[in-house]
N, CA, C and O atoms as CSV, one atom per row, in Angstrom:
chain,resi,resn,atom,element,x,y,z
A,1,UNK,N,N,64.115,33.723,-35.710
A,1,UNK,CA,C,64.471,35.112,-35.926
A,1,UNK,C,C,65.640,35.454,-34.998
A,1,UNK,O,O,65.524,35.645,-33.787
A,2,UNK,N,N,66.942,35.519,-35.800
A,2,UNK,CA,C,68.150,35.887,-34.507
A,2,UNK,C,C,68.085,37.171,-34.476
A,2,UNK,O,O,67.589,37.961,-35.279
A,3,UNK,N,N,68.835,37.394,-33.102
A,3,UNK,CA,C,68.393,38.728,-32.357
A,3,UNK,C,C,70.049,39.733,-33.616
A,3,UNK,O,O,71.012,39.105,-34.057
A,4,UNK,N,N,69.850,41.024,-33.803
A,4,UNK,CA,C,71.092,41.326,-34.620
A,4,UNK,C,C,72.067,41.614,-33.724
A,4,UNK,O,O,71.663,41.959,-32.613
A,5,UNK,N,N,73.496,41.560,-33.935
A,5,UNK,CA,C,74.767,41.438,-33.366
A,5,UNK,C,C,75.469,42.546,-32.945
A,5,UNK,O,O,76.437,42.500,-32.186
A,6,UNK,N,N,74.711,44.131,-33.716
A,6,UNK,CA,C,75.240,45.231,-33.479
A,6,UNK,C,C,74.112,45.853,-32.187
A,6,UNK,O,O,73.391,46.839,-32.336
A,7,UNK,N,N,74.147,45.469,-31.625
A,7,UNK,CA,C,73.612,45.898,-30.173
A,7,UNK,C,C,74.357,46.570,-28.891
A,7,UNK,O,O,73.991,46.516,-27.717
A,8,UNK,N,N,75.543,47.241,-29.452
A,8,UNK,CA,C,76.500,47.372,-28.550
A,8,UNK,C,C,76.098,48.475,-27.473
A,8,UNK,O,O,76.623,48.544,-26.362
A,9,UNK,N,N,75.175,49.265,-27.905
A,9,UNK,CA,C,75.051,50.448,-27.086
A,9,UNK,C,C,73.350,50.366,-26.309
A,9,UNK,O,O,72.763,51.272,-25.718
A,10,UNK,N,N,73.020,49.368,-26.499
A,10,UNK,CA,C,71.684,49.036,-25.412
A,10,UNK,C,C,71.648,48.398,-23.917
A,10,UNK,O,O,71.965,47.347,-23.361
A,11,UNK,N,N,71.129,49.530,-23.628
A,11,UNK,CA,C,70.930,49.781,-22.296
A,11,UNK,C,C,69.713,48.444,-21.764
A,11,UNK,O,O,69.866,47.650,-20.836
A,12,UNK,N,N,68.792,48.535,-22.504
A,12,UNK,CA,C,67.493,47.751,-21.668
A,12,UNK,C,C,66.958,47.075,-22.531
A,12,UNK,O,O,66.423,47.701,-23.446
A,13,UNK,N,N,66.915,45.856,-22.555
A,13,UNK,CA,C,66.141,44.550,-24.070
A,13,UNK,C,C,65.028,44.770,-23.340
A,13,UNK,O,O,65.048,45.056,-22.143
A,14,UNK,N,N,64.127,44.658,-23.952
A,14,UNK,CA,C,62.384,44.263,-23.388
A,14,UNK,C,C,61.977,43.320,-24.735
A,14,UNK,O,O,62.335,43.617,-25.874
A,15,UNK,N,N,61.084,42.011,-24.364
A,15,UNK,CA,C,60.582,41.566,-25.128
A,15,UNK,C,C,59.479,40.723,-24.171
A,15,UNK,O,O,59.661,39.939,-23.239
A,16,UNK,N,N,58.264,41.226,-24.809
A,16,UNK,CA,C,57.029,41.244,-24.107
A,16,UNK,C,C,56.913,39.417,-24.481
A,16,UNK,O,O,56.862,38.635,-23.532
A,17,UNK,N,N,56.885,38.951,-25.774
A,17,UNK,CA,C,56.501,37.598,-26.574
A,17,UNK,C,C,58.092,37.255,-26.501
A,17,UNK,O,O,58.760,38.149,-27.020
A,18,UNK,N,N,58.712,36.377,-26.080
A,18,UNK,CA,C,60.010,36.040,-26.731
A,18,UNK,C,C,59.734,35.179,-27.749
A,18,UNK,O,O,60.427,35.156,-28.766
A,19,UNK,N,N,58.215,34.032,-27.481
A,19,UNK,CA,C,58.195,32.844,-28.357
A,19,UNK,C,C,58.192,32.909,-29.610
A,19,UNK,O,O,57.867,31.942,-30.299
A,20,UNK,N,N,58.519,33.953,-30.062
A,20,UNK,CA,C,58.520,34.502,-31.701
A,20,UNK,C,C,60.060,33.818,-32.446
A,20,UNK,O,O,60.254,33.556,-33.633
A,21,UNK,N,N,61.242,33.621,-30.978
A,21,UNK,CA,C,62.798,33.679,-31.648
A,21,UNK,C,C,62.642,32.311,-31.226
A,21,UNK,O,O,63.020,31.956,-30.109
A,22,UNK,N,N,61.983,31.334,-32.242
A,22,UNK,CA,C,61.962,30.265,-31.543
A,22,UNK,C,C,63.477,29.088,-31.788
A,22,UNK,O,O,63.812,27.958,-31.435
A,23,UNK,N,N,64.058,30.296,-32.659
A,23,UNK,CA,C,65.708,29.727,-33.003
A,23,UNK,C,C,66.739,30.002,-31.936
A,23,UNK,O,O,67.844,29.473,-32.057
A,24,UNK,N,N,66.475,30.797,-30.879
A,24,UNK,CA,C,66.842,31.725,-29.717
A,24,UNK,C,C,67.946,30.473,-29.117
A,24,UNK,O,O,67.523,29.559,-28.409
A,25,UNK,N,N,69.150,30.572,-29.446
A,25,UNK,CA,C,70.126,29.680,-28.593
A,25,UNK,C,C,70.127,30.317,-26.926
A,25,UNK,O,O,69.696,29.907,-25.848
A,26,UNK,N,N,71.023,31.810,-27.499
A,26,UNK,CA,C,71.527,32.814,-26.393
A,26,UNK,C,C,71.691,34.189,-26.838
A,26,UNK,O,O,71.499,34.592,-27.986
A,27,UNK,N,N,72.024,34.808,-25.933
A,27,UNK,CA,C,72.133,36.337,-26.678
A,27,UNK,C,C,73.698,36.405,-27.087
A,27,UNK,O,O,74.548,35.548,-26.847
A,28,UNK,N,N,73.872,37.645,-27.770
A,28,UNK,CA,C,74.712,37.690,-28.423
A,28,UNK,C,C,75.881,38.681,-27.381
A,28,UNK,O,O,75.483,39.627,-26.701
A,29,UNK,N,N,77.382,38.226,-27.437
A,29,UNK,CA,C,78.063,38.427,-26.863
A,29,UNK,C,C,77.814,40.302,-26.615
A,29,UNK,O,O,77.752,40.917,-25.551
A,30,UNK,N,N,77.718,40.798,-27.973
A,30,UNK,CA,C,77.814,42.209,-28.197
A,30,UNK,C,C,77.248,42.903,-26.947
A,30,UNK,O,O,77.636,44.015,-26.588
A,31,UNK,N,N,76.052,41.992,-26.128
A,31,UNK,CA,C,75.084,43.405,-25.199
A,31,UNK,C,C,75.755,42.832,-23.909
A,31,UNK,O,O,75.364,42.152,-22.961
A,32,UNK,N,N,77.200,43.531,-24.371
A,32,UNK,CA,C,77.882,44.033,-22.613
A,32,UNK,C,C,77.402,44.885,-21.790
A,32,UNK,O,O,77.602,44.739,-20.584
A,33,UNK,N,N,76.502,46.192,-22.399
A,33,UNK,CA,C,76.143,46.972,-21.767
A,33,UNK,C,C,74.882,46.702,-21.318
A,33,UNK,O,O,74.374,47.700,-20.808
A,34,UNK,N,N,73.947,45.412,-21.311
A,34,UNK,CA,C,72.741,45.345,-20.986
A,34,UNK,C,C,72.932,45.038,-19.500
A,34,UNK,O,O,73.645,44.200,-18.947
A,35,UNK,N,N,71.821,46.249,-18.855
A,35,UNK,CA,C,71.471,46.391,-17.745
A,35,UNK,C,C,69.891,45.503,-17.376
A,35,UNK,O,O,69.688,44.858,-16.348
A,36,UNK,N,N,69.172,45.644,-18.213
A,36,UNK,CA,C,67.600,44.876,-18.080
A,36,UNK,C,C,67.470,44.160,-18.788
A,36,UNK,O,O,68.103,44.220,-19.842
A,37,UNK,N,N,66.377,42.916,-18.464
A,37,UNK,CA,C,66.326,42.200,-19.091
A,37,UNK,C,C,65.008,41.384,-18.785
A,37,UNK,O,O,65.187,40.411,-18.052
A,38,UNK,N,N,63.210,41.695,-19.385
A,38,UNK,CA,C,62.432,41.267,-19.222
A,38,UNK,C,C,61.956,40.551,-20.557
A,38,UNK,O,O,61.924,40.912,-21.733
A,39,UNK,N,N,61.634,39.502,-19.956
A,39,UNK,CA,C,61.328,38.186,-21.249
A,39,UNK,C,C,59.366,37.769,-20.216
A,39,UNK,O,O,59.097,37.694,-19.017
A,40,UNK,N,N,58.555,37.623,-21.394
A,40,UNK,CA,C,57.368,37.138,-21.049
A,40,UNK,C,C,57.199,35.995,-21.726
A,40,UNK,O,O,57.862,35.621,-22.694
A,41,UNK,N,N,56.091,35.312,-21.085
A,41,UNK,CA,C,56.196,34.172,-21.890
A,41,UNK,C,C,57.204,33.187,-23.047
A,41,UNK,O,O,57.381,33.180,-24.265
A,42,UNK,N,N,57.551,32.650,-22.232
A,42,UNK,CA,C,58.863,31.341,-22.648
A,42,UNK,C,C,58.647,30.376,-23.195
A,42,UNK,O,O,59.384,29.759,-23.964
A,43,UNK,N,N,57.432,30.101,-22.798
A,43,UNK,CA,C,56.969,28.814,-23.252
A,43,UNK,C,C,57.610,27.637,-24.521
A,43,UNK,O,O,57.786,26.418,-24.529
A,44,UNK,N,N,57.767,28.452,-25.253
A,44,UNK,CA,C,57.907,28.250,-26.873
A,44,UNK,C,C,59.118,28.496,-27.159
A,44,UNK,O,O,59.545,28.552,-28.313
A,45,UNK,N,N,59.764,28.659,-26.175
A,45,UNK,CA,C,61.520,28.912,-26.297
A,45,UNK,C,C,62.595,28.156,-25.663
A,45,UNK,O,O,63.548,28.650,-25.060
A,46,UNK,N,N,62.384,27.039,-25.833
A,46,UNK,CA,C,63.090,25.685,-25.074
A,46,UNK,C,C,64.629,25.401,-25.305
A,46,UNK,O,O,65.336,24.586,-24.712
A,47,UNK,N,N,65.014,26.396,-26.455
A,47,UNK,CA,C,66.182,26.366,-26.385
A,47,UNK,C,C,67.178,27.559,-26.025
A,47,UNK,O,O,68.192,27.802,-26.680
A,48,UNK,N,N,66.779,28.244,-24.945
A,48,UNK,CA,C,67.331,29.712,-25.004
A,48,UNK,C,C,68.445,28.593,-23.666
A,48,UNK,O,O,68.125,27.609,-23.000
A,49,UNK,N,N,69.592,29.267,-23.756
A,49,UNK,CA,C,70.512,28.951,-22.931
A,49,UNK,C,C,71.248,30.082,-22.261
A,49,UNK,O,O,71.261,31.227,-22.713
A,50,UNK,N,N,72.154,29.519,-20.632
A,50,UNK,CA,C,72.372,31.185,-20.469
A,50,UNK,C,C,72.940,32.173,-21.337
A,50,UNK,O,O,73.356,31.990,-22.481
A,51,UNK,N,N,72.913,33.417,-20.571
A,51,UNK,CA,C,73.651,34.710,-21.204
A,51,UNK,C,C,74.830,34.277,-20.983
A,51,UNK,O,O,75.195,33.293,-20.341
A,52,UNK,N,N,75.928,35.731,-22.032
A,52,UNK,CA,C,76.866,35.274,-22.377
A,52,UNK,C,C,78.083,35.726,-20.744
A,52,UNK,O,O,77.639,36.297,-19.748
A,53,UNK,N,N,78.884,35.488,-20.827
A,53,UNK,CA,C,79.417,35.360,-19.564
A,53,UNK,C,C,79.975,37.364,-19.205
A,53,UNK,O,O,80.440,37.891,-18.194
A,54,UNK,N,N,79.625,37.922,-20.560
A,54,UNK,CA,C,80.143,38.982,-20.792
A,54,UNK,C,C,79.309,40.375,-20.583
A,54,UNK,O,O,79.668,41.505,-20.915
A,55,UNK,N,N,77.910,39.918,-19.840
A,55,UNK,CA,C,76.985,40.376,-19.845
A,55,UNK,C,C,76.875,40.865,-18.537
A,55,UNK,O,O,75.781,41.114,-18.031
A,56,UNK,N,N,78.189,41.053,-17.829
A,56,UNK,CA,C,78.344,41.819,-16.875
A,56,UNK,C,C,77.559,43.048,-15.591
A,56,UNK,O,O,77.487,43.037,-14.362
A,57,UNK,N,N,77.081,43.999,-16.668
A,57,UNK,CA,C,76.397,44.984,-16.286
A,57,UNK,C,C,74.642,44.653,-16.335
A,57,UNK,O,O,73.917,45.643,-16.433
A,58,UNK,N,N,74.035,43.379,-16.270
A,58,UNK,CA,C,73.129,43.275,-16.451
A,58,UNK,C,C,72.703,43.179,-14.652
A,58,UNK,O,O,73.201,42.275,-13.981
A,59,UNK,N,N,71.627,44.336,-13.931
A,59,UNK,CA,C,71.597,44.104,-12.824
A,59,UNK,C,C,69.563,44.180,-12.855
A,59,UNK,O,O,68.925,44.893,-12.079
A,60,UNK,N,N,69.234,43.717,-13.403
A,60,UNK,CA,C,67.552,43.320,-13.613
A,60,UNK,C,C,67.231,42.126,-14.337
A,60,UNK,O,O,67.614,42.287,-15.495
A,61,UNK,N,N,66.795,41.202,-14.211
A,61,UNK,CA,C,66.250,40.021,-15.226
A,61,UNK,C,C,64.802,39.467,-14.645
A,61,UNK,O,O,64.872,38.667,-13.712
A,62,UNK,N,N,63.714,39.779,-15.054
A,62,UNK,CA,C,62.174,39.300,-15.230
A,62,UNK,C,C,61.927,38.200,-15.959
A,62,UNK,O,O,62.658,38.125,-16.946
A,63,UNK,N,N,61.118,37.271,-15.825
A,63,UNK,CA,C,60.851,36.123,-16.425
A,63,UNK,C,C,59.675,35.922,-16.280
A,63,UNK,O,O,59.643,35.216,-15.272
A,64,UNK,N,N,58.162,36.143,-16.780
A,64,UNK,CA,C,57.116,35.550,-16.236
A,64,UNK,C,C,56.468,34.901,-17.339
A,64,UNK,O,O,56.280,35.311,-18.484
A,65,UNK,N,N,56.181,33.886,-16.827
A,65,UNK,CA,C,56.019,32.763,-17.428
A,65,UNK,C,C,54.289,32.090,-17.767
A,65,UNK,O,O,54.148,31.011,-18.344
C-alpha cells in the first residue's frame, strides 16, 4: 500500500501498524513539511529505507519496535 504523493501540507504522519505498507521503500519526497514522525511496530517492514533528504523540517522521529 504506497503512502499518496499529495501530502504537501502535513504537519505530523502517525502510523500506529506500519507493517500494513509492506511495499514501503521510503517516503515520498512531497512531506517537506513533516515535523513528526511515529512508526510502531516495524517488524514486517524490512524494506523501508531512509527519508528523503528533503525532509528537512522533521524535528521528532519514534520507532518502537
Amino acid at each position: 500500500m504506497p503512502l499518496s504523493y499529495k501530502l504537501d501540507c502535513f504537519e505530523s504522519l502517525t502510523s500506529f501498524d506500519i507493517s500494513s505498507y509492506l511495499n514501503l521503500i521510503s517516503l515520498p519526497n512531497e512531506l517537506k513539511n513533516l515535523i513528526s514522525l511515529n512508526i510502531f511496530n516495524t517488524i514486517k517492514c524490512s524494506s523501508l529505507r531512509p527519508f528523503p533528504n528533503k525532509v528537512n523540517n522533521l524535528i521528532g522521529l519514534t520507532i518502537i519496535d
